[in-house]
Structure formats: C-alpha cells, structure tokens
C-alpha positions in Angstrom: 149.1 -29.5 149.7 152.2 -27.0 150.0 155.4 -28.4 151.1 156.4 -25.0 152.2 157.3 -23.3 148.8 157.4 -19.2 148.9 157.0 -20.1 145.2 153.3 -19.1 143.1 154.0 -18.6 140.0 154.9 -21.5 137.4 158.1 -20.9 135.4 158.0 -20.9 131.6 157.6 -23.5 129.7 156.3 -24.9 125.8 153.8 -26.7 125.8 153.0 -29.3 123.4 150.0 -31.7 122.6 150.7 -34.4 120.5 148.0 -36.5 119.0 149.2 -40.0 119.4 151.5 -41.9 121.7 154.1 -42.1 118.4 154.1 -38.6 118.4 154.4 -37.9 122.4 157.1 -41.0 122.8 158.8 -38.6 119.7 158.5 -35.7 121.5 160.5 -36.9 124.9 163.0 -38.1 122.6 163.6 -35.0 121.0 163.5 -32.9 124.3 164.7 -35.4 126.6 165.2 -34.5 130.3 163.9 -31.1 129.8 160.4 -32.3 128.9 157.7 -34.0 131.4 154.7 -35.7 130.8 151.1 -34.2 131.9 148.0 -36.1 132.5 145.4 -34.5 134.2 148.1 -32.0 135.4 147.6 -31.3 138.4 150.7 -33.1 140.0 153.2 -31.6 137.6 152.0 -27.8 137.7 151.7 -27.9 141.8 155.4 -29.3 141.9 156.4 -26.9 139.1 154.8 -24.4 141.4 157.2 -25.1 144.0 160.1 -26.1 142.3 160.0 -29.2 143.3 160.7 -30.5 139.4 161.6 -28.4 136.5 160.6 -28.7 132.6 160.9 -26.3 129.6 158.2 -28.7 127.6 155.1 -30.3 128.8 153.8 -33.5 126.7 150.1 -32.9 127.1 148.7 -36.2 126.6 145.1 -35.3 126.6 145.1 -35.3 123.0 145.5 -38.7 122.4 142.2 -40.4 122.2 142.8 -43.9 123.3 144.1 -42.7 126.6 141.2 -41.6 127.7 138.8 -44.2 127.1 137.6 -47.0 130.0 136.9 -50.8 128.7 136.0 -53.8 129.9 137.8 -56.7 128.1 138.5 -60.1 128.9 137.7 -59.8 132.8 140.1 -56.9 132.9 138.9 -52.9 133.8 141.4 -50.7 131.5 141.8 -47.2 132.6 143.8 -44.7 129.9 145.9 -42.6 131.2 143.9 -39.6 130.6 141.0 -41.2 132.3 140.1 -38.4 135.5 139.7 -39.4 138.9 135.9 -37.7 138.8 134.9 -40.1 135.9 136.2 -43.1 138.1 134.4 -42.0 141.1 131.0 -41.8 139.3 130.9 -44.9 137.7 128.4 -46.3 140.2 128.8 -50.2 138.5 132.7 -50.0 139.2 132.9 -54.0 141.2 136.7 -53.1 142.7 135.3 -50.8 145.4 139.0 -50.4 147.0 139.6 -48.5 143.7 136.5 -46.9 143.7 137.3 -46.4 147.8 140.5 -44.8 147.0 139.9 -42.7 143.8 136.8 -40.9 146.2 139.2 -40.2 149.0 141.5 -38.3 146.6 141.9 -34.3 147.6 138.4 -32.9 146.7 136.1 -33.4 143.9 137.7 -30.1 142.4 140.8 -31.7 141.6 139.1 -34.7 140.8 137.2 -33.2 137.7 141.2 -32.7 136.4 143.4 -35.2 138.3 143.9 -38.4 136.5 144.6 -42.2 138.1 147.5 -42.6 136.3 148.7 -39.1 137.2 147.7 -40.0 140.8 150.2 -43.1 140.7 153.3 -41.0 138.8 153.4 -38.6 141.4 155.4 -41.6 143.3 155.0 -39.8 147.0 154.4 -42.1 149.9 151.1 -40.2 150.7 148.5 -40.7 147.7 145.8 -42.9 147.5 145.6 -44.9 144.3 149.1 -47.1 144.6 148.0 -48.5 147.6 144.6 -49.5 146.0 145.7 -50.8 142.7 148.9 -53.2 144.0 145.7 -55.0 146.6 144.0 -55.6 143.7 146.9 -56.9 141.4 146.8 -53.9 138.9 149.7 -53.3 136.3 150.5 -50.6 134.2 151.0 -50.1 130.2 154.1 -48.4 129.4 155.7 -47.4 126.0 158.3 -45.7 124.3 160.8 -45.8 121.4 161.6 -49.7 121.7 157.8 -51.0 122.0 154.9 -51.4 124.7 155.6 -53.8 128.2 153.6 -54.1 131.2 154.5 -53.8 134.9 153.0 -54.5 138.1 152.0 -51.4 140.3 153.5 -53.5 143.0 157.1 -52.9 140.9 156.4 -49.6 139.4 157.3 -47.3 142.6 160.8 -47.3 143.4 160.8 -44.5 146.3 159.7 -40.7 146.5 159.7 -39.7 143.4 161.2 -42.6 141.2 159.1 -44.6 138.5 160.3 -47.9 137.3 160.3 -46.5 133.8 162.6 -44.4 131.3 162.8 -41.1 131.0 161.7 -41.5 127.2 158.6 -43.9 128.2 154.7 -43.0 128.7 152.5 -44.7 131.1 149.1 -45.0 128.9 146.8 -46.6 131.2 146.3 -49.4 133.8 144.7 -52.3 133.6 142.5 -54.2 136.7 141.7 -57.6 136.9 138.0 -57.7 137.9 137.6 -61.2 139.3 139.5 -62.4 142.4 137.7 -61.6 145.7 136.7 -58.0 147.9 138.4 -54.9 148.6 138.2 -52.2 150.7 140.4 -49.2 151.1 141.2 -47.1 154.4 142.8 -43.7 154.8 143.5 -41.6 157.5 144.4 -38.1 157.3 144.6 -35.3 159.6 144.9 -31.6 158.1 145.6 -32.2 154.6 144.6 -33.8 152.2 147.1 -36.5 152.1 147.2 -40.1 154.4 149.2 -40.5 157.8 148.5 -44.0 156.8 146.3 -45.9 154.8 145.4 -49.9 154.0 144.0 -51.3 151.5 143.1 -55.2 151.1 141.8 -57.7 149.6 140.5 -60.8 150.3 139.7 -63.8 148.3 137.4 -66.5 150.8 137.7 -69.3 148.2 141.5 -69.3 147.3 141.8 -68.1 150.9 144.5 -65.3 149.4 144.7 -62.2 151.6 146.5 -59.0 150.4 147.3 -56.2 152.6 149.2 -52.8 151.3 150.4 -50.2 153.6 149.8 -46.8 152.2 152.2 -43.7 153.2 154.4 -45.4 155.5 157.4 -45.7 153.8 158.3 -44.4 150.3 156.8 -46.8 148.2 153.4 -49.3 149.5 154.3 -51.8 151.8 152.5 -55.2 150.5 152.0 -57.8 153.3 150.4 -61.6 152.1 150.2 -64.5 153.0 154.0 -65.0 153.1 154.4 -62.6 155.7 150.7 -62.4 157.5 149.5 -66.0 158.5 145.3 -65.3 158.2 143.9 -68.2 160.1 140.8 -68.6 158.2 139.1 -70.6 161.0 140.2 -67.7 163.8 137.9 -64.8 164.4 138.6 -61.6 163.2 139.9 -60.2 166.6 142.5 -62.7 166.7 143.6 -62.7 163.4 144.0 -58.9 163.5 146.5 -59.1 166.6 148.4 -61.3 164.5 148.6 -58.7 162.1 150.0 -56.1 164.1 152.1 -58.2 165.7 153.5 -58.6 161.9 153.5 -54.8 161.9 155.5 -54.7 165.1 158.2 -56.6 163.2 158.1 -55.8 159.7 156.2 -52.2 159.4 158.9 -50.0 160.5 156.7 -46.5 159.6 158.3 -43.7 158.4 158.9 -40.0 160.2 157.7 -37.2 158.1 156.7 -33.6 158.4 153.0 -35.6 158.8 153.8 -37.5 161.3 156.1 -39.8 164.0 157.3 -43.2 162.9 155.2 -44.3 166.4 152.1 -42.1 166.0 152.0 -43.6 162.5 152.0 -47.0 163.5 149.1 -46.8 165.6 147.6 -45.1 162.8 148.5 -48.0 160.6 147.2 -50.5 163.5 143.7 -48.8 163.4 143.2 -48.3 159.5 144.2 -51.9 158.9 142.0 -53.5 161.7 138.9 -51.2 160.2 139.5 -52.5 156.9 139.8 -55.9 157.9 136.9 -55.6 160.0 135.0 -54.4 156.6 135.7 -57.2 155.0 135.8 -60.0 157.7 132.9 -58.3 159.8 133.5 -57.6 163.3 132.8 -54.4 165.5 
C-alpha cells in the first residue's frame, strides 16, 4: 500500500548479512541508528521507498540459520524470525487457525513468498494482521542484543505506530505460540487495500471459560478485551452475549480516524467483524 509518496526509488544504502545473531547484535552496535534490521524485507524497503524511515545499513538476517527454522517443543509452536508468511500459510497441520487465519489474509501470496511474521509484527502500524492474532493466542516474542536474550509478550511489544518495546541495538529472532489453550479465529475487513478497517481476532477456551478478544487496526496498537472488561455469560446465547460486547465497545472501543476510515464507520466495522468471529466460534447465524 502507498501512503501517498512521489518517492520510487530506494536511497543508498550497505548492505550487510551477518551469519549469526552475535554477529548482527555486533553490527547494530557498530552502526547504531543508521542501521535497520530486514527480515523478509518487504516492510523496510516499501517505507524506505517512501521515506517513511531512513538507513545507510541493512542487517539482513536471512543468513542466520536458526532464524529460520519452525519447531514444536514443549507444547510451544516457535517461529524464527526469518520464517515467511507463505511457509506459515501452507503448513496445513498448523492447530492455531487464528494465526493460520491471519498469516492467509496478509496482502497477497506474492508478498507472502518474501514477507516474514516477525517482519509482519515490527512494522508496528495499526493495520496488519499478525499482532492482532498472536496477543489472542498469548504469543510472546524472543529478543536479543548486547546484554543477553528476554522474552516479551506481543500483548507488550507494540507501543504505538511505529514503536517496538525493544532497543535500538536488539533483534527480534522469533516468536513462540503456545499450542494448547482453546479455539481461534481471526476476522478482517478491508476495503481497497490491502490493509484492515478493522479486524478481531479471539479465542476461546470452553473449559477454563477464558475468552480473549483483540481489536485489530483501531487504534495504534491492538486493543485486547477479556474477561475483565467483557462479562461472556457462558449460559447466554450467542446473540446476547454479543450485544454485551458491543455495548463494551460503545464504552471502551473508541476507534480511530484514519485516511481508511471514520472513527464511526469503523466501529460498526469493528461491531460486525467481532460478532462474525464470535459467531465462528460460539455458532450462531
């Protein structure tokens, strides 16, 4: 998608392909601000297109092995941040099917043979898929740099447009998934582009009775709603339960304006996507 550069070309810049994480954490630290990270690269190029970001080096971390390897391991699905959106979508025994939902949904499966999860989440703009996705489903990311590894939650890692929870000298090298803990769904809606006017994803858990809801592109970073702030009444039908919920939106949502859409278009858009999802999971027509 353009955000209305005159821009085509992409400036100069070094480019470097280190072949651990050692070596790329050494590499920001050397360059500092003036180098960027690329995944799958399709993020970084497009806003160095349109000078929306600027960097004399890219880190090209596709020539780290690791990172691009998928593994199942102690009821946890671990994605490397090399790992492309493509691979995701065709791995037809993939149980979390908001991710696998949410990863199909992404632009088209062009960019999807380049595009990488993890490059999918950096991006940090209120419109992609995968955040949304990966907070429903309790999903936190590996990060490392010059003073050791640490994991956060998705839920934490978004600040706002743009903004990572991370240092400038730090490397997101892959999310991990828990695998157990209920059914997902995920729910976009878009209207000439490829990015969301809103989307939903949830997840529900019958047996705990746990219910997530997260809000997708209307606001800055996901909006998560649980049972805190949603009261599911797991004896109520799915109609009624669903008022409820946009009766929480009414009071809590407060959707965005954009160059996509109205802050009251949008809620009815969030009101729809939501409902459909819930009605995925919950049945209903």
């Amino acid at each position: 998608m353009s955000f209305g550069s005159p821009y085509m070309t992409i400036p100069k810049f070094s480019y470097l392909k280190p072949n651990s994480i050692s070596e790329a954490i050494e590499l920001l630290e050397k360059y500092g601000d003036d180098a960027k990270v690329k995944a799958g690269g399709i993020g970084i190029i497009a806003f160095m297109k349109e000078r929306l970001t600027s960097a004399s080096y890219l880190v090209d971390l596709k020539g780290i092995p690791e990172l691009g390897m998928v593994q199942e391991s102690d009821g946890y699905l671990r994605i490397g941040a090399t790992v492309t959106l493509r691979r995701l979508e065709e791995m037809r025994n993939l149980k979390l099917m908001a991710l696998h939902e949410a990863v199909s949904s992404i632009a088209d499966p062009i960019i999807r043979q380049s595009a990488t999860l993890v490059g999918d989440t950096c991006e940090a703009i209120p419109w992609v898929d995968a955040p949304p996705a990966l907070i429903s489903l309790g999903a936190y990311a590996h990060v490392a740099g010059k003073k050791g590894t640490r994991d956060i939650p998705v839920s934490q890692l978004i600040k706002g447009t743009g903004e990572l929870s991370i240092d400038s000298g730090e490397i997101i090298t892959g999310i991990s998934i828990p695998e157990s803990g209920g059914n997902s769904t995920y729910v976009k809606f878009s209207s000439g582009s490829e990015y969301s006017i809103a989307s939903a994803s949830v997840n529900v858990n019958p047996k705990s009775k746990e219910l997530t809801i997260v809000m997708g592109a209307v606001a800055e970073s996901p909006r998560i709603f649980n049972q805190s702030t949603v009261e599911w009444k797991w004896g109520e039908s799915v109609e009624k339960n669903i008022r409820g919920v946009w009766k929480t939106f009414d009071d809590r949502l407060e959707p965005m304006s954009d160059m996509l859409s109205s802050s009251e278009f949008r809620m009815k858009i969030s009101k729809m996507v939501v409902a459909r999802a819930l009605k995925d999971l919950f049945g209903g027509a």
